[in-house]
C-alpha positions as CSV (number, residue, x, y, z in Angstrom):
1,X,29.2,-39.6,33.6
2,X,29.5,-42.8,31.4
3,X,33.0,-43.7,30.3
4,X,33.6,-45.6,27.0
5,X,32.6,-48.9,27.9
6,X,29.6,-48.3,30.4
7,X,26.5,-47.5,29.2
8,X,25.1,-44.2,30.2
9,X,22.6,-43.9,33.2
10,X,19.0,-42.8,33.6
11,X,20.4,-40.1,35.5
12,X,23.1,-39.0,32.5
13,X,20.2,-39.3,29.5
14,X,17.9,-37.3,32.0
15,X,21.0,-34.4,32.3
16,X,21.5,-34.7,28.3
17,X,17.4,-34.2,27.9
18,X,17.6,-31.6,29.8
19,X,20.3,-29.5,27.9
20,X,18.4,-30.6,24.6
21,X,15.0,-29.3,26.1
22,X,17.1,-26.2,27.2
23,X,19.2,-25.4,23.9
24,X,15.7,-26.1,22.3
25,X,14.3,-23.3,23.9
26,X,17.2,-21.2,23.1
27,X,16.8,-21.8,20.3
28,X,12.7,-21.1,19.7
29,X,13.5,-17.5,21.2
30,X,16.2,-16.8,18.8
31,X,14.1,-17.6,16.3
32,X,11.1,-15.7,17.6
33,X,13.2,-13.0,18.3
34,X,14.4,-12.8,14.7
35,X,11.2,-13.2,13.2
36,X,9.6,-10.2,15.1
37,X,12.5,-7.9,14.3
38,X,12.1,-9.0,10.5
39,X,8.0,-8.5,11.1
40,X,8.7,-5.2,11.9
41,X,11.2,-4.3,9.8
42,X,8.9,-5.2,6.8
43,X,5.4,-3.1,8.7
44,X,8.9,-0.2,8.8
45,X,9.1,-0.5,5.2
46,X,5.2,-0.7,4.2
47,X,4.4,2.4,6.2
48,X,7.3,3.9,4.3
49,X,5.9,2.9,1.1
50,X,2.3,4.2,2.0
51,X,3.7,7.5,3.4
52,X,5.4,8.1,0.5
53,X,2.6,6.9,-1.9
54,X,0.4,8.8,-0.1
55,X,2.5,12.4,-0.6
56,X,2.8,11.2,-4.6
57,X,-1.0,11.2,-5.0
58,X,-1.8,14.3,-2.8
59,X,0.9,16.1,-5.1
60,X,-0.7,14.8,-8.3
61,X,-4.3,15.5,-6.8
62,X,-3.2,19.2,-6.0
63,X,-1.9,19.2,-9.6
64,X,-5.3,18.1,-11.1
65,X,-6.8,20.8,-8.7
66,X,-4.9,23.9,-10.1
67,X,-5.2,22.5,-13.7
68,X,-9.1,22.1,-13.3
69,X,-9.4,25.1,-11.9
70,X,-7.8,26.8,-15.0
71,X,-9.7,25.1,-17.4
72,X,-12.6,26.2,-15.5
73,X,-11.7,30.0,-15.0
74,X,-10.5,30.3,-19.1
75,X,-14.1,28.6,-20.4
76,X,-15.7,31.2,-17.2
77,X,-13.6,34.0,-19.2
78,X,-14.4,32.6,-23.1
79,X,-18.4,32.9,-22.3
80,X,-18.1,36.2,-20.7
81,X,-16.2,37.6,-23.9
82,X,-18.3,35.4,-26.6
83,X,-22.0,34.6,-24.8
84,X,-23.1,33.9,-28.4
85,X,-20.8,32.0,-29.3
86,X,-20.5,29.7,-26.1
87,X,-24.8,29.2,-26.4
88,X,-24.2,27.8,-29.9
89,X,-21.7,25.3,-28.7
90,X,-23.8,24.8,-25.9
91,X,-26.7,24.2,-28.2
92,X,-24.6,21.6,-30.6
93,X,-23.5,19.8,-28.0
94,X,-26.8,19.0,-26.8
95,X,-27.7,18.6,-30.0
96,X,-25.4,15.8,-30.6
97,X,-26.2,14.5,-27.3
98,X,-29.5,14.2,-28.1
99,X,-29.2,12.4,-31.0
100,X,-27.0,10.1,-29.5
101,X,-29.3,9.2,-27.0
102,X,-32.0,9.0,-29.0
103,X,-30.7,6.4,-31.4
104,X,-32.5,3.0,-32.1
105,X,-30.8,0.5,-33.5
């Protein structure tokens, strides 16, 4: 090792290089370390957030489901109580779409 007033040799840059080269690679897999763990820590937290989105619209679709299905068993019940009176609205509304489509500007 060089004291104050020698310069240092080959031999004591060559063992500084090394401990540079080697702190340098230290270094690099720290940082790759912590770069992974915060990879997965965000794919952790988009799963969540597509696991959780994905329960939110199942539940909603369920709910359009059973509401649907209403709608469609009351206008099953109104034309089996009132067949005259669902063929007329049947009729108007084909009717209007008719004239509707049939329209020139």
């Amino acid at each position: 090792m060089a004291t104050r007033n020698e310069p240092p040799s080959s031999e004591d840059l060559m063992n500084e290089i090394a401990t540079l080269r080697a702190d340098i690679g230290k270094i690099t897999e720290t940082l790759t370390a912590m770069g992974r763990a915060e990879a997965e820590s965000m794919a952790a937290g988009v799963r969540n957030k597509t696991r959780r989105t994905r329960q939110q619209v199942e539940a909603e679709l369920e709910q359009l489901r059973d509401s649907a299905e209403g709608a469609i068993e009351r206008a099953d019940d109104l034309v089996r109580e009132r067949p005259g009176m669902a063929l007329a609205i049947a009729a108007g509304l084909g009717l209007v779409a008719g004239l509707l489509l049939h329209r020139k500007d």
